[in-house]
KEKE-3310 file (N, C-alpha, C; in steps of 0.2 Angstrom, whole numbers, plus 5000, padded with zeros to 4 digits):
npx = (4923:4937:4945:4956:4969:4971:4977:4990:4986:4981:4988:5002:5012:5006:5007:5024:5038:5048:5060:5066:5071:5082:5090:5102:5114:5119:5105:5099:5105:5102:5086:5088:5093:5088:5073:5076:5076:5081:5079:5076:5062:5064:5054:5047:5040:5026:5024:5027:5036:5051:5063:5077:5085:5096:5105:5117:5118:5122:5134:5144:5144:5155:5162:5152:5151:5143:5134:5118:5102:5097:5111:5115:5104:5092:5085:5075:5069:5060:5044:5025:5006:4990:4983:4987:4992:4995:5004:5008:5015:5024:5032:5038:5047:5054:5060:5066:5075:5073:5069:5058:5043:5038:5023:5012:5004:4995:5009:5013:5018:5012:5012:5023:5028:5033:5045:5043:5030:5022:5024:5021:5007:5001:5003:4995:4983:4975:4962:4959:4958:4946:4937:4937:4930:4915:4911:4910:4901:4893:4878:4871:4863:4865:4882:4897:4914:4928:4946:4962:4979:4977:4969:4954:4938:4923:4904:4890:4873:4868:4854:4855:4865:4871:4876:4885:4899:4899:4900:4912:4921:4922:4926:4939:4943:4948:4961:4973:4970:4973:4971:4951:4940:4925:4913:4898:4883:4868:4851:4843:4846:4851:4859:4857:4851:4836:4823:4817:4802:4795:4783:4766:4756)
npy = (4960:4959:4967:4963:4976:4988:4981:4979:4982:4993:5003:5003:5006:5007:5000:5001:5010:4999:4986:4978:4963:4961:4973:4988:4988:5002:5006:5003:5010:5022:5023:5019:5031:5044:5041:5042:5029:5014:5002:4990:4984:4969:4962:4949:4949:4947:4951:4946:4946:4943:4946:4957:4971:4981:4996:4990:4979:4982:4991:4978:4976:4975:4986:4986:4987:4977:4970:4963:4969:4954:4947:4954:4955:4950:4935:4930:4939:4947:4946:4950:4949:4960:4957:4954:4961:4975:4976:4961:4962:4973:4964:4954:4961:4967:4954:4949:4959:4969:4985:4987:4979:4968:4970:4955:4947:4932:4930:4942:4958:4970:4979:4990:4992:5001:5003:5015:5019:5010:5016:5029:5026:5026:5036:5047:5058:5057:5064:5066:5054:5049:5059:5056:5043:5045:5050:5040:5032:5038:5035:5027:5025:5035:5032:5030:5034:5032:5036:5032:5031:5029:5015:5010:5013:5006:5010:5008:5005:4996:4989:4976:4961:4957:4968:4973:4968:4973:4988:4989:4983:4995:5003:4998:5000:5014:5026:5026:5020:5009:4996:4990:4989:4981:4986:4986:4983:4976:4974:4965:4948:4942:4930:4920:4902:4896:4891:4873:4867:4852:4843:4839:4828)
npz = (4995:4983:4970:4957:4952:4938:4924:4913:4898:4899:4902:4894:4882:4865:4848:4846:4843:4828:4823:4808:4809:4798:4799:4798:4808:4810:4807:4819:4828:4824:4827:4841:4846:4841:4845:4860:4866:4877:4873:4858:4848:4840:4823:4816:4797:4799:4811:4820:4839:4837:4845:4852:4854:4863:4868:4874:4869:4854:4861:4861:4848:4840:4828:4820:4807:4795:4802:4807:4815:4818:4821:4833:4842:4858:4860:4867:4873:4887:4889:4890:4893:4887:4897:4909:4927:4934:4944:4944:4932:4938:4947:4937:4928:4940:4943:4932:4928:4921:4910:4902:4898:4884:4875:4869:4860:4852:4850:4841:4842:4851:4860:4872:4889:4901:4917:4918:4917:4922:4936:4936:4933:4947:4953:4954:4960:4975:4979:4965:4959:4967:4961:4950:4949:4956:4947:4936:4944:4943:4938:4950:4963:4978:4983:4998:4993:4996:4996:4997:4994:4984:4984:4983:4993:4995:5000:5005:4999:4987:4972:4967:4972:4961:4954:4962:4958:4945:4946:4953:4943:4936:4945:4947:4933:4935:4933:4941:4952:4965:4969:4973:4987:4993:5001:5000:5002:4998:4993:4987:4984:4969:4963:4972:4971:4968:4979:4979:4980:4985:4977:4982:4987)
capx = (4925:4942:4946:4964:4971:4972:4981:4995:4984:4978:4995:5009:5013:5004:5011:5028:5042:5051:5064:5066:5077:5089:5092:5107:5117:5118:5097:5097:5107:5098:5082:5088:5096:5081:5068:5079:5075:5087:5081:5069:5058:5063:5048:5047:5036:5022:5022:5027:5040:5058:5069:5076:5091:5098:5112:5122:5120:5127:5141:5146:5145:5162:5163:5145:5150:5140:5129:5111:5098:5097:5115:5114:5096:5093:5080:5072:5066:5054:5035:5021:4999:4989:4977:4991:4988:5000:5006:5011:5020:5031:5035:5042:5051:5059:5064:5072:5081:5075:5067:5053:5041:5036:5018:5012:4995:4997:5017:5012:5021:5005:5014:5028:5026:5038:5045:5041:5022:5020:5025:5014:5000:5001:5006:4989:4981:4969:4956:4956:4954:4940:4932:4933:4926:4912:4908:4910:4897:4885:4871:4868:4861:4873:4889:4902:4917:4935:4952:4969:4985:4975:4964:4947:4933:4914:4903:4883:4866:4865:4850:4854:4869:4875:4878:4892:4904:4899:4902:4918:4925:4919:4929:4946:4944:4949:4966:4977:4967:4975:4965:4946:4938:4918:4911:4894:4879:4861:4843:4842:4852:4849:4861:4855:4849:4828:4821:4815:4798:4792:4775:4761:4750)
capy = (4958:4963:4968:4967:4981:4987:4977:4982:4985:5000:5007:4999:5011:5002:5001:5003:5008:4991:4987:4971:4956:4963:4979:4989:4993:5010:5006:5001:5014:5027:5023:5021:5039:5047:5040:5041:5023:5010:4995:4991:4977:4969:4960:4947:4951:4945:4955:4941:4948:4939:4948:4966:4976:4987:4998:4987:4975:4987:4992:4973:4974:4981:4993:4985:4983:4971:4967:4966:4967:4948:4946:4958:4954:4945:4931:4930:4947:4948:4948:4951:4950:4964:4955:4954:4965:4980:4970:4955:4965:4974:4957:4952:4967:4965:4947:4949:4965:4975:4992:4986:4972:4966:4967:4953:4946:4926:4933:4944:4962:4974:4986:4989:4994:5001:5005:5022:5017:5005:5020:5035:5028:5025:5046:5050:5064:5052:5068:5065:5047:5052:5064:5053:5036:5048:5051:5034:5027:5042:5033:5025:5029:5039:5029:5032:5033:5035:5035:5032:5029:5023:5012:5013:5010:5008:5009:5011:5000:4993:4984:4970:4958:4956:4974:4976:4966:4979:4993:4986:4982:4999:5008:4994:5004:5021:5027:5026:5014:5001:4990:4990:4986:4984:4986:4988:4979:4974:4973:4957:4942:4938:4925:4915:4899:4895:4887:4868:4865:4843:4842:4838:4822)
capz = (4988:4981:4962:4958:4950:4932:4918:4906:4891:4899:4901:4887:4875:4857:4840:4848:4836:4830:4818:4805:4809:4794:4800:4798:4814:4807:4807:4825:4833:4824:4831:4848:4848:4838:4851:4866:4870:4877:4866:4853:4848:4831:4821:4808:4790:4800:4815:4826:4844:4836:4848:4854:4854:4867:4868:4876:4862:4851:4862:4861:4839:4836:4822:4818:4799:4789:4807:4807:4821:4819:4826:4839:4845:4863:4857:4872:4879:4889:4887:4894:4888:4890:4901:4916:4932:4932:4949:4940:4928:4940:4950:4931:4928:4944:4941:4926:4929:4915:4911:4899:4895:4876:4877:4863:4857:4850:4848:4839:4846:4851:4864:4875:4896:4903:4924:4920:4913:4930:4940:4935:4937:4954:4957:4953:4966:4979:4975:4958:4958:4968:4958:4942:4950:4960:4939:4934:4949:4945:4938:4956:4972:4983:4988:5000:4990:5000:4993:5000:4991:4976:4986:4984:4999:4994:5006:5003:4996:4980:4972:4966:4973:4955:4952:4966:4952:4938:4949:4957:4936:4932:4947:4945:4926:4934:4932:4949:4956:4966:4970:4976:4993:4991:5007:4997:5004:4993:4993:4984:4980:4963:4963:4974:4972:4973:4984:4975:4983:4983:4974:4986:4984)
cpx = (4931:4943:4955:4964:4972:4978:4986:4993:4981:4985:5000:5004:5011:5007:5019:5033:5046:5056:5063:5074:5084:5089:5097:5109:5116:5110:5097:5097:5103:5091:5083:5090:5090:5075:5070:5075:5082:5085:5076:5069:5060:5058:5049:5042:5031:5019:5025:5036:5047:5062:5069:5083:5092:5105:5116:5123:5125:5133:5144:5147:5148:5161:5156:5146:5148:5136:5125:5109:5097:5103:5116:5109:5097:5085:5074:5070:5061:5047:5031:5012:4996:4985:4980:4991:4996:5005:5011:5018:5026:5035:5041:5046:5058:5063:5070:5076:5079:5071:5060:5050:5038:5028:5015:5005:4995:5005:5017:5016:5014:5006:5019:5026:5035:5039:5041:5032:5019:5019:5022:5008:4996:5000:5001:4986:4975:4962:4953:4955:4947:4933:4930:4929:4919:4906:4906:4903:4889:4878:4867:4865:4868:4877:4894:4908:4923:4940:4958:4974:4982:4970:4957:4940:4927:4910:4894:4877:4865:4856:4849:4864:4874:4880:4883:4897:4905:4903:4911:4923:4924:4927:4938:4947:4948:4958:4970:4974:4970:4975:4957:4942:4929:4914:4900:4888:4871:4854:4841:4846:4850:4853:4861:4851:4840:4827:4816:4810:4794:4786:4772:4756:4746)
cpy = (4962:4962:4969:4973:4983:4986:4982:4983:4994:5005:5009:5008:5006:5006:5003:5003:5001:4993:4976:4967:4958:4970:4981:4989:4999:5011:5008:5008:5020:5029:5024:5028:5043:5045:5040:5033:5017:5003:4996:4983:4974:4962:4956:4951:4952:4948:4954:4944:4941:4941:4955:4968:4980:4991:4995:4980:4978:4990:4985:4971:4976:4986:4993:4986:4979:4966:4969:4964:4958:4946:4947:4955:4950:4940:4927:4934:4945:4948:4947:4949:4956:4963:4955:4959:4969:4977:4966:4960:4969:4970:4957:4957:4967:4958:4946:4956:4969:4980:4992:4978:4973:4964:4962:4949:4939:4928:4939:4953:4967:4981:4985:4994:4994:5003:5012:5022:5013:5011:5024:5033:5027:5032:5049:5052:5059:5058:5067:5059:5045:5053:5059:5045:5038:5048:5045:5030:5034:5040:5027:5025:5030:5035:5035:5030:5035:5032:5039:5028:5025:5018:5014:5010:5011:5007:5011:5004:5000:4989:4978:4966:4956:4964:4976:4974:4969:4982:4992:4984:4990:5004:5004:4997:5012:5022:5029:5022:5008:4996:4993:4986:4988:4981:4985:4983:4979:4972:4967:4954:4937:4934:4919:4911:4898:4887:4878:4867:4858:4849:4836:4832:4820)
cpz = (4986:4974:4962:4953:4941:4926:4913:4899:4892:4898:4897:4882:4867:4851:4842:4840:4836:4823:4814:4807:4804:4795:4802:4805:4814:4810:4815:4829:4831:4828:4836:4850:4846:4842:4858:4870:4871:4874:4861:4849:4840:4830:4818:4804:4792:4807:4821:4831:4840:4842:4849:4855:4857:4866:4872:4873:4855:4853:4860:4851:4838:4834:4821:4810:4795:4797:4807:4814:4822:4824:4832:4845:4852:4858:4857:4877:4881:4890:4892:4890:4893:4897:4910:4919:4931:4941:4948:4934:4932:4941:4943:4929:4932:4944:4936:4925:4924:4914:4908:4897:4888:4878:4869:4863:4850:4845:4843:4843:4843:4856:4868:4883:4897:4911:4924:4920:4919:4934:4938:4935:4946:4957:4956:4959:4967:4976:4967:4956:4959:4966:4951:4946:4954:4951:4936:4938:4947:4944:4944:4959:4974:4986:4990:4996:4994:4997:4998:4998:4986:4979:4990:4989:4996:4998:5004:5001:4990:4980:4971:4970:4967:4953:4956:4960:4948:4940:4950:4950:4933:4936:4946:4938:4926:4935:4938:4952:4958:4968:4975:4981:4993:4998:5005:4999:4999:4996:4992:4983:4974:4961:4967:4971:4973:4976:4979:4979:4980:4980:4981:4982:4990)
residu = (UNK:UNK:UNK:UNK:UNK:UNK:UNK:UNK:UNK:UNK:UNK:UNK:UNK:UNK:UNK:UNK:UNK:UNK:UNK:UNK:UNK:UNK:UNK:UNK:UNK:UNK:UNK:UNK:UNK:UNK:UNK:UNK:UNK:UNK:UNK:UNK:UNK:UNK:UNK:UNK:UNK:UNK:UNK:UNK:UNK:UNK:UNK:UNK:UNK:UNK:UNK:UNK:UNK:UNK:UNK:UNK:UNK:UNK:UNK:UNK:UNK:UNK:UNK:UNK:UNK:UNK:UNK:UNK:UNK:UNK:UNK:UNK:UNK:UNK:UNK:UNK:UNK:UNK:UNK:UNK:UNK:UNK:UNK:UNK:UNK:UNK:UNK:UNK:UNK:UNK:UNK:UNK:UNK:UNK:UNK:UNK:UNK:UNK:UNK:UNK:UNK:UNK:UNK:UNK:UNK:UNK:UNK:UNK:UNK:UNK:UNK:UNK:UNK:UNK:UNK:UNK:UNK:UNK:UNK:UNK:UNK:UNK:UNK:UNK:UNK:UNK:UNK:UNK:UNK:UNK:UNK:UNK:UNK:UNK:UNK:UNK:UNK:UNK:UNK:UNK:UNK:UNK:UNK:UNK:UNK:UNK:UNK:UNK:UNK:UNK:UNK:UNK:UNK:UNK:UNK:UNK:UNK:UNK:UNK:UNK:UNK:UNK:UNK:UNK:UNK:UNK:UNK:UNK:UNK:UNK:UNK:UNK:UNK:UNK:UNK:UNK:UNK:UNK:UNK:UNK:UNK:UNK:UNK:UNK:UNK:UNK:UNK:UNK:UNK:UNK:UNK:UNK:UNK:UNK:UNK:UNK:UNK:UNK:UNK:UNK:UNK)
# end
């Protein structure tokens, strides 16, 4: 059984900073200098992802006298939900050429992931991946746990046939993990099927 890898809600930066639809240029450009970011998400009233501003929208406003984030804005940035694999999210990153995705929750703007947020967690020390999903599996019987480049090997005896799943959603939770491989074999199959035996006459 294979687990894919962990999702962009774990990662995205939430509440990201955002600006409104009438915001000055002046407005725009400040934010982006005072956060060192190259765009930023602008909102409607209501919270809802309208569009985003990078500095190279702003190089393109002239003077920027009497333009707001509305004109400037693209009004199709990119998005993403938190539910999608950290995988998937590179793939779209890559496709559309850009540095970050708009993470959004019924359009609603709920966080932003960025290449740098995909990439750190991958650099996490194989040991310490180890050690924390060795922590995470502790109330088991003693599994084999091996880790290499983020991917995790289990290897041991459960009780029940259901609980490899648990396990297997528990260690796809831990931080650098990139994908798990559950070699784990069980005592019972509680999901099997019973046996239907005729009535005797």
């Amino acid at each position: 059984m294979t687990v894919p890898a962990m999702t962009v809600g774990s990662v995205m930066t939430r509440c990201p900073v955002s600006v409104p639809a009438g915001a000055s240029f002046a407005t725009v450009a400040a934010v982006l200098s005072s956060r060192r970011i190259g765009a930023v998400p602008v909102v409607a009233r209501d919270g809802r992802l309208v569009g985003a501003v990078s500095e190279g929208d702003l190089l393109g406003g002239r003077d920027g006298a009497g333009v707001t984030a509305r004109e400037l804005m693209d009004r199709q940035p990119p998005t993403v939900t938190e539910d999608v694999s950290l995988q998937a999210a590179a793939r779209s990153l890559t496709a559309a050429g850009v540095r970050r995705l708009y993470v959004t929750a019924g359009g609603r703007l709920v966080g932003v992931v960025s290449r740098r947020d995909l990439l750190a967690i991958y650099l996490r020390d194989d040991d310490a991946i180890r050690a924390e999903v060795v922590r995470v599996l502790a109330d088991q019987p003693p599994l084999t746990v091996e880790v290499r480049d983020g991917v995790v090997l289990l290897l041991g005896l459960v009780e029940w046939r259901s609980t490899r799943a648990l396990l297997d959603e528990r260690v796809s939770a831990v931080a650098g993990v990139v994908e798990v491989r559950d070699r784990l074999e069980y005592a019972f199959d509680d999901g099997a099927r019973p046996r239907v035996v005729g009535s005797m006459r």
